[in-house]
N, CA, C and O atoms as a Tinker XYZ file with bonds, in Angstrom:
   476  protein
     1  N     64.918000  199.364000  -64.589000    73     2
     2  CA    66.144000  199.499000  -63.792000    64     1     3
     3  C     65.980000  198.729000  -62.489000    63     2     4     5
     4  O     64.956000  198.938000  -61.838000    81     3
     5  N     66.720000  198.015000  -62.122000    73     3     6
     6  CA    67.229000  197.325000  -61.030000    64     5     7
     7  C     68.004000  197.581000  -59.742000    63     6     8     9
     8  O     69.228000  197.456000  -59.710000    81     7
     9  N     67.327000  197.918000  -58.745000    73     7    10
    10  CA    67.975000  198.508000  -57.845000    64     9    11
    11  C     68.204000  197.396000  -56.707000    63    10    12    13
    12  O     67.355000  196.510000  -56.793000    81    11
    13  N     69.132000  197.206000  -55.656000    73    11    14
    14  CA    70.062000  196.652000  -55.058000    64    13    15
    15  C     70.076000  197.044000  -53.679000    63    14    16    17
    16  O     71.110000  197.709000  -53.617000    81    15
    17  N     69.512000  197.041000  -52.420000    73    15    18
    18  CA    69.468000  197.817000  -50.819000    64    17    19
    19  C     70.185000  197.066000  -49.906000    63    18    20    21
    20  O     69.497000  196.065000  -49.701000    81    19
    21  N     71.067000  197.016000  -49.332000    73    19    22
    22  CA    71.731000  196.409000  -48.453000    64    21    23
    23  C     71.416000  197.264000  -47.166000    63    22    24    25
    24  O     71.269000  198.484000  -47.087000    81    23
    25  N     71.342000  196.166000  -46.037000    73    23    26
    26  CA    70.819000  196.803000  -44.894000    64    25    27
    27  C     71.823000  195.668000  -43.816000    63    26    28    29
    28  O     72.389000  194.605000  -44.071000    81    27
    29  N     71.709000  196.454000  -42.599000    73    27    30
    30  CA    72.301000  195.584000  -41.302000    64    29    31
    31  C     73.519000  195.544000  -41.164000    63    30    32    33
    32  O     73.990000  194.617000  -40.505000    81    31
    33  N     74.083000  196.192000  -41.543000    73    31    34
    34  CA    76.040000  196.309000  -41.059000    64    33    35
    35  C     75.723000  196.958000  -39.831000    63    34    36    37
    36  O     74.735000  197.134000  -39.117000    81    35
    37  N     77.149000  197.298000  -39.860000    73    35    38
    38  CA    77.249000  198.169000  -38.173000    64    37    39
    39  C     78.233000  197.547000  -37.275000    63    38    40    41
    40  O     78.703000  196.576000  -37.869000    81    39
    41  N     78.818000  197.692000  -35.959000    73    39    42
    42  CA    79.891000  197.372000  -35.364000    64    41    43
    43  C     79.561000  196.219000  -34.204000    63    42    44    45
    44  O     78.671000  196.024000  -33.375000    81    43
    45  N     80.658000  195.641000  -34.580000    73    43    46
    46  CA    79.793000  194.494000  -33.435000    64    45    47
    47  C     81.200000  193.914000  -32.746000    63    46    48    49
    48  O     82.053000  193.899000  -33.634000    81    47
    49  N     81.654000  193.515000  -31.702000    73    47    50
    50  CA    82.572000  192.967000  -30.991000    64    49    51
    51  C     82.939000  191.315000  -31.463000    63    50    52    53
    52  O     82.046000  190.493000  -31.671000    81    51
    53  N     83.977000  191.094000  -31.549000    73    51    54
    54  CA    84.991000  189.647000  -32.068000    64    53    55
    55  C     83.690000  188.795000  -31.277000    63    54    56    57
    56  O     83.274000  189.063000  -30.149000    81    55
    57  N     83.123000  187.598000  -32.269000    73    55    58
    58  CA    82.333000  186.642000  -31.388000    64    57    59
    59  C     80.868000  186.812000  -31.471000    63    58    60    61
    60  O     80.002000  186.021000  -31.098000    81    59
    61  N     80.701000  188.214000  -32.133000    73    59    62
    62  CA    78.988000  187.960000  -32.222000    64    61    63
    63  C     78.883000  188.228000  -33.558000    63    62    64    65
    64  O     79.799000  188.246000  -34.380000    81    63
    65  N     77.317000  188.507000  -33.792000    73    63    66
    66  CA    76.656000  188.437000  -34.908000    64    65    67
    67  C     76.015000  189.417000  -35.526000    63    66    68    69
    68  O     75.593000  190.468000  -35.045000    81    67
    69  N     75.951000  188.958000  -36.802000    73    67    70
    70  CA    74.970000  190.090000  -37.067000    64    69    71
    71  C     74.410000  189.413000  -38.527000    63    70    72    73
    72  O     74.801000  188.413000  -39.131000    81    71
    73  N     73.523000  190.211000  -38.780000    73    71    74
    74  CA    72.930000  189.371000  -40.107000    64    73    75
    75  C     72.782000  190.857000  -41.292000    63    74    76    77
    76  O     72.372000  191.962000  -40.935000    81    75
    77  N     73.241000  190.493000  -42.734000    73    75    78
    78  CA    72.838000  191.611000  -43.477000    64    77    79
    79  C     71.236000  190.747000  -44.100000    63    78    80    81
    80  O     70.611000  189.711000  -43.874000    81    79
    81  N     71.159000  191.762000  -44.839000    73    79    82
    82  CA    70.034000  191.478000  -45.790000    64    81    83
    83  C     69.972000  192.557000  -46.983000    63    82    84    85
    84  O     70.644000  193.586000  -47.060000    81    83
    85  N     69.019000  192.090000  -47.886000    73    83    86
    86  CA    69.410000  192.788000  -49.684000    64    85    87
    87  C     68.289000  192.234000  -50.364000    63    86    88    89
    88  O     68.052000  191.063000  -50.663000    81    87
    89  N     67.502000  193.503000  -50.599000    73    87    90
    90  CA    66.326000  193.687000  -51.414000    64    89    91
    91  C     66.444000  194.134000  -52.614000    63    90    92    93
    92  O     67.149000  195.141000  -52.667000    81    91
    93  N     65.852000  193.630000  -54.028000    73    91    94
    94  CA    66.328000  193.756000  -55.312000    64    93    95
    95  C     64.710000  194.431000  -55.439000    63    94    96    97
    96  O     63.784000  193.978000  -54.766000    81    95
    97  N     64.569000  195.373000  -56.236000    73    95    98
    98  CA    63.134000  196.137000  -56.799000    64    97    99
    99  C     63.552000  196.930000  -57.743000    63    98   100   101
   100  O     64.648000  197.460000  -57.929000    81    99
   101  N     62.196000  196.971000  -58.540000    73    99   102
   102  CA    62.539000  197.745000  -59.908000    64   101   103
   103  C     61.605000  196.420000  -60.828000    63   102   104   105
   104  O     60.951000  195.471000  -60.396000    81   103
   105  N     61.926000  196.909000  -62.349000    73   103   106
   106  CA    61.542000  195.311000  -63.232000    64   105   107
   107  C     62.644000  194.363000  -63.103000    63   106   108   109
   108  O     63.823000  194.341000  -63.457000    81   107
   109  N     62.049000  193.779000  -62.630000    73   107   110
   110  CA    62.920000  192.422000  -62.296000    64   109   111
   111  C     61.425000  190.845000  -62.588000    63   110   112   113
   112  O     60.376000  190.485000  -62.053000    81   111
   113  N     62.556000  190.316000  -64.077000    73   111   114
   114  CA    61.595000  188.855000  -64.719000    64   113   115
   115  C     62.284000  188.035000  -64.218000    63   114   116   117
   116  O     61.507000  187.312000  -63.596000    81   115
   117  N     63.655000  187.542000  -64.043000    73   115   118
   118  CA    64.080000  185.889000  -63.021000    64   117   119
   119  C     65.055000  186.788000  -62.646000    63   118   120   121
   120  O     65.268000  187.903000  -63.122000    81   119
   121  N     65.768000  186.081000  -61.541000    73   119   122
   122  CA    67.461000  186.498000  -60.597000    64   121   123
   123  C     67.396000  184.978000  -60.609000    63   122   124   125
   124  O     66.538000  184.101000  -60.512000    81   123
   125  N     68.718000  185.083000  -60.777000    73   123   126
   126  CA    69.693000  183.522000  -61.177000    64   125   127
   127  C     70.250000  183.773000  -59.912000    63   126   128   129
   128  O     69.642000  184.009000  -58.868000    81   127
   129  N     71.730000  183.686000  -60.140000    73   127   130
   130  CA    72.532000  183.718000  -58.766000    64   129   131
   131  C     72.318000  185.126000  -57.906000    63   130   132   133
   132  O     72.040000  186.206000  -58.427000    81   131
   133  N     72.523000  184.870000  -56.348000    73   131   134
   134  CA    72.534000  186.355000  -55.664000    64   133   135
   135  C     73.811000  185.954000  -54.807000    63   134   136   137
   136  O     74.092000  184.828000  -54.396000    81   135
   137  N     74.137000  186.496000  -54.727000    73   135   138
   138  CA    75.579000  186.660000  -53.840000    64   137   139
   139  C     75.975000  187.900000  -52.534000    63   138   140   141
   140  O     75.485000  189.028000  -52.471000    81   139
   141  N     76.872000  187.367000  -51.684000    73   139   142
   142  CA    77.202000  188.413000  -51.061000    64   141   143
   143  C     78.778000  188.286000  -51.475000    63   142   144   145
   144  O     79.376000  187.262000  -51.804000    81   143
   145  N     79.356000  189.822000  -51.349000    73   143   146
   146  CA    81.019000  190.150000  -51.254000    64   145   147
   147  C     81.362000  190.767000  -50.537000    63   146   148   149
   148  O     80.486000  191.429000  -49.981000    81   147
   149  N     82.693000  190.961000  -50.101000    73   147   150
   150  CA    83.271000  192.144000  -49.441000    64   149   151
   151  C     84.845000  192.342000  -49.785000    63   150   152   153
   152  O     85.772000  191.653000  -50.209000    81   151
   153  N     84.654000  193.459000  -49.431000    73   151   154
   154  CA    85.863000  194.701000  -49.933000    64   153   155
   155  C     86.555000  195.452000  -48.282000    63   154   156   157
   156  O     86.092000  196.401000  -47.649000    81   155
   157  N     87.738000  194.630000  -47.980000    73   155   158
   158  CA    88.326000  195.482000  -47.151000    64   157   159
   159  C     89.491000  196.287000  -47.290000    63   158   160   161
   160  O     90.350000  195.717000  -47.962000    81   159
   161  N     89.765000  197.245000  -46.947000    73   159   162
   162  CA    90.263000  198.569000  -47.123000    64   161   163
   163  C     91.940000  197.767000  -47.810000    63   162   164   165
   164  O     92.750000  197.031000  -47.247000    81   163
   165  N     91.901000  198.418000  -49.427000    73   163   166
   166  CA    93.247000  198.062000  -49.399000    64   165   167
   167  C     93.477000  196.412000  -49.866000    63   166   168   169
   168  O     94.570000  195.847000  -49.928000    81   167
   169  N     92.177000  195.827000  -50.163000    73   167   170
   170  CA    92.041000  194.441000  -50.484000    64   169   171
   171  C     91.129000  194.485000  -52.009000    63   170   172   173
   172  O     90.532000  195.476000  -52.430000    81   171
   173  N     91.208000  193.133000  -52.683000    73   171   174
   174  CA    90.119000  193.302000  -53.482000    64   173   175
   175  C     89.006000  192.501000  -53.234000    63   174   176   177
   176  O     88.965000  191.517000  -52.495000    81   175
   177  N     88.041000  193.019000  -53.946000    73   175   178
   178  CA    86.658000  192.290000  -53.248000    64   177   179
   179  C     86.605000  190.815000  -53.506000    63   178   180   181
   180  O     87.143000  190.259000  -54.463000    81   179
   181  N     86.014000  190.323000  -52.709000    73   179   182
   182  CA    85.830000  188.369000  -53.202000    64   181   183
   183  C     84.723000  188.088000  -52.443000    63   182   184   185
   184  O     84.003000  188.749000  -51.695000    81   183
   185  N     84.761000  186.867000  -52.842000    73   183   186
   186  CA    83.032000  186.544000  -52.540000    64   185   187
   187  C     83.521000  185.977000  -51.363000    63   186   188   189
   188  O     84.659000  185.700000  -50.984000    81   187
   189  N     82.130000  185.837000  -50.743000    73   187   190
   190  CA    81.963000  185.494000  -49.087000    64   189   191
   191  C     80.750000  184.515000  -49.416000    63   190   192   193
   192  O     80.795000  183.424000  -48.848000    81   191
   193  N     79.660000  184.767000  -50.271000    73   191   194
   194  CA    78.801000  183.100000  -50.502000    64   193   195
   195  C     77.581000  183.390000  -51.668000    63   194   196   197
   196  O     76.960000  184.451000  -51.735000    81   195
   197  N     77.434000  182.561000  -52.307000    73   195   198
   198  CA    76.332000  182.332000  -53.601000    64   197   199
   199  C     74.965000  181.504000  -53.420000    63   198   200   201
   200  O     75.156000  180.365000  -52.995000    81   199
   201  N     74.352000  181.663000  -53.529000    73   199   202
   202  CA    73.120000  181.067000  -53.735000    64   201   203
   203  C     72.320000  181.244000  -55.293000    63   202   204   205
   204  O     72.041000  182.243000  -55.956000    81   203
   205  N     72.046000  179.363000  -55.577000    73   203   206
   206  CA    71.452000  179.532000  -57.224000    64   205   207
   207  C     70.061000  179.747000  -56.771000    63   206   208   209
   208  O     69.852000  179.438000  -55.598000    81   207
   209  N     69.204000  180.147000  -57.359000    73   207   210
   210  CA    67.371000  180.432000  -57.710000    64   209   211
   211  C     66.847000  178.856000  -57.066000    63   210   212   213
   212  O     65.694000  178.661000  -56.681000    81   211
   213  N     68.049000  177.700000  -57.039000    73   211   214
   214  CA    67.396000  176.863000  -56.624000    64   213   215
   215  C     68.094000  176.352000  -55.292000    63   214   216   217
   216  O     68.180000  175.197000  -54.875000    81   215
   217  N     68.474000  177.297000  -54.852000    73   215   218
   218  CA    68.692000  177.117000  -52.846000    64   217   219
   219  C     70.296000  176.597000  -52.871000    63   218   220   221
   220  O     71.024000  176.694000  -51.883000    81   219
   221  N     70.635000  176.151000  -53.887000    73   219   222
   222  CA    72.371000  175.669000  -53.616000    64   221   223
   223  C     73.392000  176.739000  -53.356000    63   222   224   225
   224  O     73.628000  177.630000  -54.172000    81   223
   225  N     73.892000  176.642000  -52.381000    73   223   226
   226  CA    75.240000  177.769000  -51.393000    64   225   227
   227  C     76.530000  176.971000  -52.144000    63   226   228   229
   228  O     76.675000  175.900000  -52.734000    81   227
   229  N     77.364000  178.103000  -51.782000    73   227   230
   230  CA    78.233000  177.904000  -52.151000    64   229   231
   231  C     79.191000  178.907000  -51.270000    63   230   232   233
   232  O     78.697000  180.017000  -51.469000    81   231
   233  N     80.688000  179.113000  -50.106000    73   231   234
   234  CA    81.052000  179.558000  -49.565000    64   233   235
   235  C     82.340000  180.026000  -49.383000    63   234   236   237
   236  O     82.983000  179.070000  -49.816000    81   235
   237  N     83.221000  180.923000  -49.004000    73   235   238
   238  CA    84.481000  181.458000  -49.253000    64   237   239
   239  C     84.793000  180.163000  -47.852000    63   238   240   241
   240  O     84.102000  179.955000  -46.854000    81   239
   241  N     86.068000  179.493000  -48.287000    73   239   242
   242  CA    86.955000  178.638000  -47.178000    64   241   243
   243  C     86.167000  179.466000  -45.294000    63   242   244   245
   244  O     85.471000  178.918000  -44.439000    81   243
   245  N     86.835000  181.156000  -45.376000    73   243   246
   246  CA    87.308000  181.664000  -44.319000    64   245   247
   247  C     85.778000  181.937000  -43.468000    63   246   248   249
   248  O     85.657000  182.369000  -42.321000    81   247
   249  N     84.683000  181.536000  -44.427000    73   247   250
   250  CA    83.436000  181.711000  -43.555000    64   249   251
   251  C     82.575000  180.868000  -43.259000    63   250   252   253
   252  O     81.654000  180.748000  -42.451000    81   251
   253  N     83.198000  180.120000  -44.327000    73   251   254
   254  CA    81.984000  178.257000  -44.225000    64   253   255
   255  C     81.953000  178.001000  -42.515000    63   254   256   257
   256  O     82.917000  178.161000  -41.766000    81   255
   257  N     80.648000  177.583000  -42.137000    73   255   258
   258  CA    80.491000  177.735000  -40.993000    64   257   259
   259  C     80.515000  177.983000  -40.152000    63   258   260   261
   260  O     80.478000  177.267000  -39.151000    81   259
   261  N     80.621000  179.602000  -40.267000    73   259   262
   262  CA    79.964000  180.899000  -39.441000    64   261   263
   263  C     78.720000  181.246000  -40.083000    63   262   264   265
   264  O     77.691000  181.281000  -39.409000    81   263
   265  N     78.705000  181.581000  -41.671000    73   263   266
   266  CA    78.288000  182.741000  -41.972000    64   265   267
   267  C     76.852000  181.104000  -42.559000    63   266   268   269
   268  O     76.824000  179.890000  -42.355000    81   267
   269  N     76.092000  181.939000  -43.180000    73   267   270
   270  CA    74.960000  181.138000  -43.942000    64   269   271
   271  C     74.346000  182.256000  -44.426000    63   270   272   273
   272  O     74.301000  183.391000  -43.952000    81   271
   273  N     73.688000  181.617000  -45.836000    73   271   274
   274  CA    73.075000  182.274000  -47.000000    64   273   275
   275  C     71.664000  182.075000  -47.169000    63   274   276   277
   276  O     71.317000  180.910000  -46.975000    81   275
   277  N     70.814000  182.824000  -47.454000    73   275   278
   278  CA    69.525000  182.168000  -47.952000    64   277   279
   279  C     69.087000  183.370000  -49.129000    63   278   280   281
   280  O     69.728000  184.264000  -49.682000    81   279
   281  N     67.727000  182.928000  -49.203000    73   279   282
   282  CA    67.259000  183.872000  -50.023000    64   281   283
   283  C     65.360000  183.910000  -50.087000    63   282   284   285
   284  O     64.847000  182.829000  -49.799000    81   283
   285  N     64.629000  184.771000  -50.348000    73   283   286
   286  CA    63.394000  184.422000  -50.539000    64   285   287
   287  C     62.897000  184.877000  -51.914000    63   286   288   289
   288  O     62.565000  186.052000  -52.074000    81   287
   289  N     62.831000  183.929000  -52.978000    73   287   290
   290  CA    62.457000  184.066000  -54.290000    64   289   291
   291  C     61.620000  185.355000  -54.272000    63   290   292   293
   292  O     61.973000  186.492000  -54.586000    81   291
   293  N     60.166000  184.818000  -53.735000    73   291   294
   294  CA    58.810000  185.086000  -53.728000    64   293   295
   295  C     59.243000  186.912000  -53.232000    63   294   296   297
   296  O     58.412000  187.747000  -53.589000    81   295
   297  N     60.455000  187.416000  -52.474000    73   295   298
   298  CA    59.993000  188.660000  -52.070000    64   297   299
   299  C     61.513000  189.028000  -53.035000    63   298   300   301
   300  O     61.456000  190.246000  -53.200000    81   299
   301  N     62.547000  188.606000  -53.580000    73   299   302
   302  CA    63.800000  188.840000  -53.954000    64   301   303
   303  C     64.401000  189.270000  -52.858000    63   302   304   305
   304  O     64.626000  190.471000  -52.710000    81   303
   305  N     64.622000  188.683000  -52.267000    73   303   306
   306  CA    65.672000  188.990000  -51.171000    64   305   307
   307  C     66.806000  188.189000  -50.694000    63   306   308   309
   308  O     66.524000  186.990000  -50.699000    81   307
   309  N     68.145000  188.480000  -50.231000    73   307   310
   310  CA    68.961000  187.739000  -50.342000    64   309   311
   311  C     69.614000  188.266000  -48.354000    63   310   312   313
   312  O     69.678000  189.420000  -47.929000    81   311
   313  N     70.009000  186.876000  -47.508000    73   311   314
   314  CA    70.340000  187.287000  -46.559000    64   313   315
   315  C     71.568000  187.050000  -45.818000    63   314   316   317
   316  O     71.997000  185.906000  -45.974000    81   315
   317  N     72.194000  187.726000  -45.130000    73   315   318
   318  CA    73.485000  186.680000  -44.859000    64   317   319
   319  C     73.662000  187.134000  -43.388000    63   318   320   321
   320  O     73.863000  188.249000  -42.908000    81   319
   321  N     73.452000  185.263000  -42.533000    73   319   322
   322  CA    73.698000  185.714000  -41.272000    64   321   323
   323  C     75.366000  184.917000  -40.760000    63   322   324   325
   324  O     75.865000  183.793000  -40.706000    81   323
   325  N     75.799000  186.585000  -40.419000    73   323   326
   326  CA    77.177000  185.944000  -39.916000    64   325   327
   327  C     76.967000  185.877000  -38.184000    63   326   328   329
   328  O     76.303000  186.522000  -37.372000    81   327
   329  N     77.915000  184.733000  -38.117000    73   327   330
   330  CA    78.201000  184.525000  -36.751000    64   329   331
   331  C     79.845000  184.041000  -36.497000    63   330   332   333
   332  O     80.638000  183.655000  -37.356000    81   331
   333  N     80.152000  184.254000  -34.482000    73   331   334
   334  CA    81.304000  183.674000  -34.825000    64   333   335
   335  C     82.465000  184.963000  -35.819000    63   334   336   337
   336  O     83.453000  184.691000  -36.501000    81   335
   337  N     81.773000  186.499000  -35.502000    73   335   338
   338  CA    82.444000  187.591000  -36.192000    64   337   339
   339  C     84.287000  187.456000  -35.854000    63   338   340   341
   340  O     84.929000  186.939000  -34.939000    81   339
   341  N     84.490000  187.856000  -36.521000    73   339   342
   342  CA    86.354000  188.608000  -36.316000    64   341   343
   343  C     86.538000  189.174000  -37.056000    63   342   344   345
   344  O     86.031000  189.211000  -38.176000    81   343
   345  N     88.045000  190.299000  -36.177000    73   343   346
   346  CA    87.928000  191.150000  -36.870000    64   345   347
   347  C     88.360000  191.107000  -38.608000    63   346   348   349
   348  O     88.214000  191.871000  -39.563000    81   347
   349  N     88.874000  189.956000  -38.412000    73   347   350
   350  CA    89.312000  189.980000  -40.401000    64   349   351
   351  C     88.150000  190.047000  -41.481000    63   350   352   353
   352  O     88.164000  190.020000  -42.711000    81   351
   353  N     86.921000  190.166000  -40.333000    73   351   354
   354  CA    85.540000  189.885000  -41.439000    64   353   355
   355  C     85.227000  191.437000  -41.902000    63   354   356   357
   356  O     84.606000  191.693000  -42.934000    81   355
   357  N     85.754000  192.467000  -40.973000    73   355   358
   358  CA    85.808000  193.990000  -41.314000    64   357   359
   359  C     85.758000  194.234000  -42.533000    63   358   360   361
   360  O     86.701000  193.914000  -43.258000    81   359
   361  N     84.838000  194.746000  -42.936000    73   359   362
   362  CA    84.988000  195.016000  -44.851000    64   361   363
   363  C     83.420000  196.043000  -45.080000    63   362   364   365
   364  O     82.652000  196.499000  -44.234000    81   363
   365  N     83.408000  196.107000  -46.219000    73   363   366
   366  CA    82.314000  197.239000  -46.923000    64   365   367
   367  C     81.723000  195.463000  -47.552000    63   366   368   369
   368  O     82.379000  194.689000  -48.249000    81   367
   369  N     80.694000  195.316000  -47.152000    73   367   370
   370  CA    79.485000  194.116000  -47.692000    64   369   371
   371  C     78.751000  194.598000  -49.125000    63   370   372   373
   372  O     78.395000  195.776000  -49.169000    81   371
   373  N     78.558000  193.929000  -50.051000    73   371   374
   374  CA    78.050000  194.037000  -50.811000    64   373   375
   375  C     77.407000  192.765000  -51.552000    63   374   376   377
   376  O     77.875000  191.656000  -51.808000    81   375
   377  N     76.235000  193.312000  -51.782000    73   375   378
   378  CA    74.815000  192.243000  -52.927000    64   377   379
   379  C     75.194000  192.662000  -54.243000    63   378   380   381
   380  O     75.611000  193.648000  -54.851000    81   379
   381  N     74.806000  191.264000  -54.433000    73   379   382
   382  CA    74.699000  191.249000  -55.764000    64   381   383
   383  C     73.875000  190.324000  -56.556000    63   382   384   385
   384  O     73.492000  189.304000  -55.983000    81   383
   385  N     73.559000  190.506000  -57.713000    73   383   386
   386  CA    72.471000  189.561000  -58.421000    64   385   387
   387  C     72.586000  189.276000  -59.750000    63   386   388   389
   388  O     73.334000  189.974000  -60.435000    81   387
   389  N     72.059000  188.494000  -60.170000    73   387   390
   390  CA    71.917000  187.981000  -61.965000    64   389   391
   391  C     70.793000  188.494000  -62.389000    63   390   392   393
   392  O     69.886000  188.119000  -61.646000    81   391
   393  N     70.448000  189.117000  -63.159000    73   391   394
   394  CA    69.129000  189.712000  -63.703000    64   393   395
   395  C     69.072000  189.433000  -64.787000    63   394   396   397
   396  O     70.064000  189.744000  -65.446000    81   395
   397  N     68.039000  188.795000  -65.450000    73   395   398
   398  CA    67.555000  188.003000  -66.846000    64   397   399
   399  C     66.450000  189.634000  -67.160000    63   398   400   401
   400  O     65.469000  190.116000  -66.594000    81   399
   401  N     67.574000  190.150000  -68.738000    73   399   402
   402  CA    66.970000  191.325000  -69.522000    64   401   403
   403  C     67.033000  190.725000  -70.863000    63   402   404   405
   404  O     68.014000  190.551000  -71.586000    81   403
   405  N     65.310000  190.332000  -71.125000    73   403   406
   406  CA    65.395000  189.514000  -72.367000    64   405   407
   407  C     66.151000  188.219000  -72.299000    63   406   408   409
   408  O     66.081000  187.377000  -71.405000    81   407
   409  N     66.855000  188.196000  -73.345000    73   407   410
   410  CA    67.641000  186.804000  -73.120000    64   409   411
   411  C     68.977000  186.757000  -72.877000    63   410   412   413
   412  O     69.733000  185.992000  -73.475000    81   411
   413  N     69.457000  187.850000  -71.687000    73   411   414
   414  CA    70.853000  187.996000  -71.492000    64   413   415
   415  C     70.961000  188.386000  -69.950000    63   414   416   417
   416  O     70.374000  189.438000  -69.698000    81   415
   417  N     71.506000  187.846000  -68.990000    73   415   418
   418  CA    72.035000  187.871000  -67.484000    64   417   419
   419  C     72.564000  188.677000  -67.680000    63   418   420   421
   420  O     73.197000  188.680000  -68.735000    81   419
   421  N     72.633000  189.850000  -66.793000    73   419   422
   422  CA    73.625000  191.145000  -66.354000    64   421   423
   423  C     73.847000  190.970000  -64.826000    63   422   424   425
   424  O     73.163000  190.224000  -64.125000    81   423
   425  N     74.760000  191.651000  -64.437000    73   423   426
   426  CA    75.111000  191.257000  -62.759000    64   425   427
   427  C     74.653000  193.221000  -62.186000    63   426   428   429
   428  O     74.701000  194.237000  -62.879000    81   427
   429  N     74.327000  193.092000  -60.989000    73   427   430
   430  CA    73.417000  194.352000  -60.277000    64   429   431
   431  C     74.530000  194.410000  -59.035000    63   430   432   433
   432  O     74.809000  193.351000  -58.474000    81   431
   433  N     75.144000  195.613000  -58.622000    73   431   434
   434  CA    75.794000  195.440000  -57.063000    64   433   435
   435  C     74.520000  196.662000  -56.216000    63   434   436   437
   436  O     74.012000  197.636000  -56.771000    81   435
   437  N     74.286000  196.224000  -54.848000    73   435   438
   438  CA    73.992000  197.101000  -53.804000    64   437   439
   439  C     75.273000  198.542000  -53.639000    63   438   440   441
   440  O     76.358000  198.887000  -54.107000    81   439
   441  N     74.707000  198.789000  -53.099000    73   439   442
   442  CA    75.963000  200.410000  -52.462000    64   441   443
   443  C     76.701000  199.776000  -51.251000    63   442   444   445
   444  O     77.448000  200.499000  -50.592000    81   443
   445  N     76.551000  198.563000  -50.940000    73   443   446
   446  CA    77.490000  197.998000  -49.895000    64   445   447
   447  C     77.191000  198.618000  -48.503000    63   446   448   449
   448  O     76.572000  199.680000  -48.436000    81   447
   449  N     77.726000  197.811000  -47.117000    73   447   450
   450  CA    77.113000  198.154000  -46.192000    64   449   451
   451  C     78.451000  197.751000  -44.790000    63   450   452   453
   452  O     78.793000  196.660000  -44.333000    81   451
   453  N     78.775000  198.729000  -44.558000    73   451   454
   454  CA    80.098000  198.686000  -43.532000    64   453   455
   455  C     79.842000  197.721000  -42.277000    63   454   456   457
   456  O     78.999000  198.027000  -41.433000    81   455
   457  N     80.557000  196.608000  -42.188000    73   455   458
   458  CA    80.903000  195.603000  -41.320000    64   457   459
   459  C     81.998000  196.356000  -40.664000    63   458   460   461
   460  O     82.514000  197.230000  -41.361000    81   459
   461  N     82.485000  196.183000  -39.391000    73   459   462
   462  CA    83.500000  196.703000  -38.035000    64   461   463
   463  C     83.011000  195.683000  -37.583000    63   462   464   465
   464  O     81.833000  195.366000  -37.416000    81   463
   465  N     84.718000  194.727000  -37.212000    73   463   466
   466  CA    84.274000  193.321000  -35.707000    64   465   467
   467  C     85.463000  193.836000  -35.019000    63   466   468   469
   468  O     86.597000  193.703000  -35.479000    81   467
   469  N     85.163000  194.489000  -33.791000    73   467   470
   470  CA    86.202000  194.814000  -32.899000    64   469   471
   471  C     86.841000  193.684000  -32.661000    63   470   472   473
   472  O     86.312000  192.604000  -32.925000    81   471
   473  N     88.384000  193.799000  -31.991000    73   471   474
   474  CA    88.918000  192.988000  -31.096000    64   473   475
   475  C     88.553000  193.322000  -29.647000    63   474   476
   476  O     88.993000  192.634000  -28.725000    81   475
């Protein structure tokens, strides 16, 4: 079983930053894509940015250059530092991952992690 930890939300004022991060543990043999999403109240969730196993990003229009993605193979971890906050970035954050079981990718979500960007 594959478990999913999202850490680093919390409230932060229009203009600053904050960075999440998302630790995958359990049996885990490759993670393909890891991703971050978010879900604001009353919206449906969509992605905010992707990263493949081999470092290529990929970004929602409304965050490309604020936010940035990485990841560290070697520990499974996936990070996302936003900057440049507003409040439209307000949402429940969530990880996610590709997990290779045998010879079939399944997708893993975190429990998500509450973003607040005051005005």
């Amino acid at each position: 079983q594959v478990q999913l930890v999202e850490s680093g939300g919390g409230l932060v004022q229009a203009g600053g930053s904050l960075r999440l991060s998302c630790a995958a543990s359990g049996r885990i043999f490759s993670i393909k894509d890891m991703g971050w999403y978010r879900q604001a109240p009353g919206k449906q969730r969509e992605l905010v940015a992707i990263i493949t196993s081999g470092g290529r990003t990929n970004y929602a229009g409304a965050v490309k250059g604020r936010f940035t993605i990485s990841r560290d193979n070697a520990k499974n971890t996936v990070t996302l530092q936003m900057s440049s906050l507003k409040p439209e970035d307000t949402a429940v954050y969530y990880c996610n991952g590709e997990f290779l079981y045998g010879s079939t990718w399944y997708g893993h979500w975190g429990q998500g992690t509450q973003v607040t960007v005051s005005s």
